[in-house]
C-alpha positions in Angstrom: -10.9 -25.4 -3.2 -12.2 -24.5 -6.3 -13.3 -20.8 -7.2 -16.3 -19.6 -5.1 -17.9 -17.8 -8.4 -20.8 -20.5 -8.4 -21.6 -20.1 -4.6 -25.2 -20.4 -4.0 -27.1 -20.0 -0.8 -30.1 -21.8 -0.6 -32.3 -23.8 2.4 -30.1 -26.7 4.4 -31.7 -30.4 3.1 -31.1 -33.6 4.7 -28.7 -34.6 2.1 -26.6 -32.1 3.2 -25.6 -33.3 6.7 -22.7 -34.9 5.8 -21.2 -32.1 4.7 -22.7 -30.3 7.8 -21.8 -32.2 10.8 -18.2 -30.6 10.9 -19.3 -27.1 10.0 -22.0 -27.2 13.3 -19.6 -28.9 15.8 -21.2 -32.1 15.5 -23.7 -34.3 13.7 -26.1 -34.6 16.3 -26.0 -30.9 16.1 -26.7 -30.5 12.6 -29.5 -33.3 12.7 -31.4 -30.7 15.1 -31.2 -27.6 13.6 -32.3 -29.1 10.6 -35.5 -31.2 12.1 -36.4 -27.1 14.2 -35.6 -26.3 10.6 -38.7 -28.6 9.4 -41.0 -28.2 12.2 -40.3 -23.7 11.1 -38.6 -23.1 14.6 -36.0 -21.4 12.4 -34.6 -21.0 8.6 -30.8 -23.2 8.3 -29.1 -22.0 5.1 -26.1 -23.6 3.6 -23.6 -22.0 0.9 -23.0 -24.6 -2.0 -19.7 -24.1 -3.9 -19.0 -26.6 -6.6 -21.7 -29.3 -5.2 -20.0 -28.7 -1.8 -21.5 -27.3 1.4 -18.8 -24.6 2.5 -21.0 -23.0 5.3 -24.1 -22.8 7.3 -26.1 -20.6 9.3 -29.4 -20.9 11.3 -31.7 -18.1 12.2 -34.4 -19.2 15.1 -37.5 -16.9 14.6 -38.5 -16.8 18.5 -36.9 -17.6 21.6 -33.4 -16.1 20.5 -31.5 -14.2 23.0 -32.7 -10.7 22.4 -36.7 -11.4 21.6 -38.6 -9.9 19.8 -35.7 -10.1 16.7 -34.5 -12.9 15.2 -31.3 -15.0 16.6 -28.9 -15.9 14.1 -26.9 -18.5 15.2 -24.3 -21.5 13.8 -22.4 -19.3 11.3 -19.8 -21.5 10.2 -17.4 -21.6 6.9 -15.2 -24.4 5.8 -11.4 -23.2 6.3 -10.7 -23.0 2.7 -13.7 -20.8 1.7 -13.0 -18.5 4.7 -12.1 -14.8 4.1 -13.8 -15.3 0.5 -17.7 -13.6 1.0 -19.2 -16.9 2.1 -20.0 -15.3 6.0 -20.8 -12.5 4.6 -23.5 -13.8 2.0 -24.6 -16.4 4.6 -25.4 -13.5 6.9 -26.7 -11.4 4.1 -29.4 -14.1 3.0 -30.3 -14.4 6.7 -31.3 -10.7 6.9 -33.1 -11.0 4.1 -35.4 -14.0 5.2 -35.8 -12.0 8.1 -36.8 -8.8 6.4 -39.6 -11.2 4.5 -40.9 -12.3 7.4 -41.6 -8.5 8.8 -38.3 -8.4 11.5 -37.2 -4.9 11.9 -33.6 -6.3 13.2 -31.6 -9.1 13.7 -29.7 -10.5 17.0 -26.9 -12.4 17.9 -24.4 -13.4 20.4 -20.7 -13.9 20.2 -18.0 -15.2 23.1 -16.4 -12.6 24.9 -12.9 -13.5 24.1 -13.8 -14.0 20.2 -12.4 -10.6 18.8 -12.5 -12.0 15.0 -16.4 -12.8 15.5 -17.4 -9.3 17.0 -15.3 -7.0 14.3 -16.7 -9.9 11.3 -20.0 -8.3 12.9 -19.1 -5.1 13.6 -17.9 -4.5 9.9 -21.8 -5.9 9.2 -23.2 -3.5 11.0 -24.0 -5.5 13.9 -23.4 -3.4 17.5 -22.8 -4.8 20.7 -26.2 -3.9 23.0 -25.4 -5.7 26.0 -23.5 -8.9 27.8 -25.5 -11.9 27.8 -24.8 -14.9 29.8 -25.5 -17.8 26.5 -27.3 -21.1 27.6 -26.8 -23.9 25.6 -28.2 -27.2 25.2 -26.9 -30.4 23.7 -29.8 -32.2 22.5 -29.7 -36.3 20.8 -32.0 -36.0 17.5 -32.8 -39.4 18.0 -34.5 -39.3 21.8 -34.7 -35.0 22.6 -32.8 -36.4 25.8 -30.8 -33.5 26.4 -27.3 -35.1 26.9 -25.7 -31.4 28.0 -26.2 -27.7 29.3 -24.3 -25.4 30.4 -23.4 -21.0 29.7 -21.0 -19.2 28.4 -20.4 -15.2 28.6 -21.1 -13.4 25.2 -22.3 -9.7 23.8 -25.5 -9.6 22.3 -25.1 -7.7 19.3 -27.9 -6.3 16.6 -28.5 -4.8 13.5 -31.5 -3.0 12.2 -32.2 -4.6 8.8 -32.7 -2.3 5.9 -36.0 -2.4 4.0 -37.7 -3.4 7.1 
């Protein structure tokens, strides 16, 4: 991987789902955070390093899993750009479309047993509030037929956002 000094993070486009289906655990996945993307549900950002996407994040405005704040969700860097600011600017960008949009804090959750996620957080700012029993939903893009659910046991952790 090339040097990450020309990382830019900008707003996910449909030409970028190629390079997104890995980083969002599948294509069909991708394809539906970007159409809630396009329909203002919520903001999916993607870092760009030499004409590459090297990782992606989604923040849902409502509905996230400590309302009122906003959920960010999907954070996700390519193994070679890991350990190299591109979480951290990801998340950073998030806050700030947050703050522009009048949140006073942001939410998250993060699996129980994922110790790297909660001190990546933690080292953010980010403090676990409460456990949080995480229903998901595997949706086709093509039909909305929703072809699996189920939950998993994670913290919900926040952050007051500064300027807000």
């Amino acid at each position: 991987m090339s040097p990450l000094d020309d990382l830019m993070i900008r707003a996910a486009h449909r030409v970028d789902l190629d390079g997104l289906g890995e980083l969002a655990g599948s294509q069909d996945r991708a394809e539906v955070r970007l159409q809630a993307a396009g329909r203002g549900e919520e903001a999916m950002l993607v870092a760009v390093a030499a004409d590459r996407v090297v990782g992606v994040v989604s923040v849902r405005w409502r509905d996230g899993c400590d309302t009122p704040n906003p959920w960010l969700y999907g954070l996700a860097v390519v193994a070679p750009a890991r350990r190299r600011g591109v979480g951290r600017a990801l998340v950073a960008a998030s806050e700030a479309a947050g703050v522009a949009r009048g949140a006073e804090a942001m939410s998250l959750d993060v699996d129980v047993d994922d110790e790297a996620a909660v001190s990546f957080y933690q080292r953010l700012g980010y403090v676990i509030v409460r456990p949080h029993q995480h229903r998901w939903r595997a949706v086709d893009p093509r039909t909305g037929a929703v072809t699996g659910e189920g939950t998993a046991p994670t913290w919900v952790m926040r952050r007051h956002l500064p300027g807000a």
